[in-house]
C-alpha positions as CSV (number, residue, x, y, z in Angstrom):
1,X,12.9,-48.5,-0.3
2,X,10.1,-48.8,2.2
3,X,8.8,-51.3,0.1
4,X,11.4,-53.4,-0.1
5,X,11.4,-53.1,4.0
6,X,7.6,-54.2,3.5
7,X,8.6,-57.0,1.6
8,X,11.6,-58.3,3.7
9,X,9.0,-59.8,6.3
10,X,7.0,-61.0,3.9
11,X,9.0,-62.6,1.2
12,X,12.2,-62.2,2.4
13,X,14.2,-63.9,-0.7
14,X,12.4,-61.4,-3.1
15,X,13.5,-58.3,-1.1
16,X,17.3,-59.6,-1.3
17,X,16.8,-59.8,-5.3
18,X,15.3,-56.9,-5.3
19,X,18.0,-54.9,-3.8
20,X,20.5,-56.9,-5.9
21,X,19.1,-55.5,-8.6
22,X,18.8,-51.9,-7.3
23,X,21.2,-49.1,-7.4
24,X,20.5,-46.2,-4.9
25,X,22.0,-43.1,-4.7
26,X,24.1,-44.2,-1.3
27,X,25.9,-46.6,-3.9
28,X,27.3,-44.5,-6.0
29,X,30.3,-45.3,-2.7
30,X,30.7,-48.3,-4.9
31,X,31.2,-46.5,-8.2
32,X,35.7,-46.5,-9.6
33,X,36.8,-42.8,-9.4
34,X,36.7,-42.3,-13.0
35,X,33.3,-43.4,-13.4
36,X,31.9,-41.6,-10.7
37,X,34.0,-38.4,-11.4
38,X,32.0,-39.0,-15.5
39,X,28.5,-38.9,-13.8
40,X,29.8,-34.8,-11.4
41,X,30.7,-34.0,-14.9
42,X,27.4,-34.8,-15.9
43,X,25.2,-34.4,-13.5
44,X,23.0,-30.8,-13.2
45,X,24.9,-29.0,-10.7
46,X,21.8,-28.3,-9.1
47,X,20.9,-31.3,-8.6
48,X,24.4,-32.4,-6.9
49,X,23.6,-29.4,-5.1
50,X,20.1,-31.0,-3.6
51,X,21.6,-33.9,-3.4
52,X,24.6,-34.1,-0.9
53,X,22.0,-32.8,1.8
54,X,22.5,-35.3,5.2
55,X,24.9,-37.3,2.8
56,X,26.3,-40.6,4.5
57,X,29.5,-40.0,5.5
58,X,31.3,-42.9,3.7
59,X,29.8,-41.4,0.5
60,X,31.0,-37.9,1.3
61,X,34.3,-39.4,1.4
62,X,34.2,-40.6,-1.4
63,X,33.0,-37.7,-3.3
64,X,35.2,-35.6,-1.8
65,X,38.0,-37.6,-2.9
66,X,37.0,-37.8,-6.5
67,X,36.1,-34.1,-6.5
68,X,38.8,-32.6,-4.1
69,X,39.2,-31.2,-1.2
70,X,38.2,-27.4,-3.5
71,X,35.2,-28.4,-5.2
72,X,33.6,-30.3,-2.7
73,X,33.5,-27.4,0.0
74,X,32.0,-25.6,-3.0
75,X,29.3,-27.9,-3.7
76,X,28.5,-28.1,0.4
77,X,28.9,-24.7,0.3
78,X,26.1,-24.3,-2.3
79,X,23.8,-26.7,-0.9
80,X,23.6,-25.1,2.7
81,X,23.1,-22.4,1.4
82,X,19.7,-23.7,0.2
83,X,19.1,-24.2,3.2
84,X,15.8,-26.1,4.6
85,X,14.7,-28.3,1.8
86,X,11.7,-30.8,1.1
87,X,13.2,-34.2,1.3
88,X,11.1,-35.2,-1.7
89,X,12.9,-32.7,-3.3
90,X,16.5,-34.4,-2.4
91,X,15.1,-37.4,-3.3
92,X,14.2,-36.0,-6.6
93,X,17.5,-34.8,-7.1
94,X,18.9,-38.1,-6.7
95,X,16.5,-39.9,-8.7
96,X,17.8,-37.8,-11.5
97,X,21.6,-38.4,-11.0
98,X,20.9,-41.8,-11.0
99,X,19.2,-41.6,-14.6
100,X,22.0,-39.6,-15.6
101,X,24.1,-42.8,-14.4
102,X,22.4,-45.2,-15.8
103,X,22.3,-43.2,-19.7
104,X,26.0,-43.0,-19.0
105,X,26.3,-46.9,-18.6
106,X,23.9,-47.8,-21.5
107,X,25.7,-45.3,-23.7
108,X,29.0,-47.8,-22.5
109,X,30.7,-44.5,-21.2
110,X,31.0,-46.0,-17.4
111,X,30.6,-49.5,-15.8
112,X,28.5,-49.9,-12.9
113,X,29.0,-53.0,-10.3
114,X,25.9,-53.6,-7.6
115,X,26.2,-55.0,-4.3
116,X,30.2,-54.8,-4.2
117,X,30.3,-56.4,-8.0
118,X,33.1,-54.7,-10.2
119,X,33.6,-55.7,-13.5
120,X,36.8,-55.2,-15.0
């Protein structure tokens, strides 16, 4: 993402293409309930684990709605008590959700929008 920062002075046209194209973990906000609730099924629960650490708020909501009130204390429970972590190692975490996401959409088991985009 610091990159595409770089580039936005730069070339600004080709840093909006760029994140056009991109999915980041913060967008998974923008994923229906059923896919999203496909990918927690999926994903490595420690890597959800990781990954909710400093978690936007809109996407906490989100997850937390998907997941339930339950299950979602449970996960937040589980990742503080992991305590201090290496962001690198959140990021990591994410980067590997997002893989899982994006085997899940070229297997056609979920459809993914970017940048608001839904298909139906």
């Amino acid at each position: 993402m610091e990159l595409v920062t770089a580039l936005e002075s730069s070339d600004p046209e080709l840093a909006d293409e760029i994140k056009r194209r991109m999915f980041v973990f913060e967008d998974l906000v923008m994923l229906d309930p059923g896919a999203l609730g496909k990918l927690l099924s999926q994903a490595d629960p420690g890597d959800l684990a990781l990954a909710v650490k400093r978690l936007p708020e809109e996407l906490a909501g989100h997850l937390r709605n998907v997941m339930g009130e339950a299950k979602y204390a449970s996960l937040k429970e589980r990742s503080d008590g992991l305590g201090p972590v290496r962001v690198q190692d959140v990021d990591g975490a994410r980067m590997r959700i997002i893989q899982v996401l994006k085997e899940l959409e070229e297997a056609g088991e979920v459809l993914v929008g970017r940048q608001g985009e839904m298909i139906e």
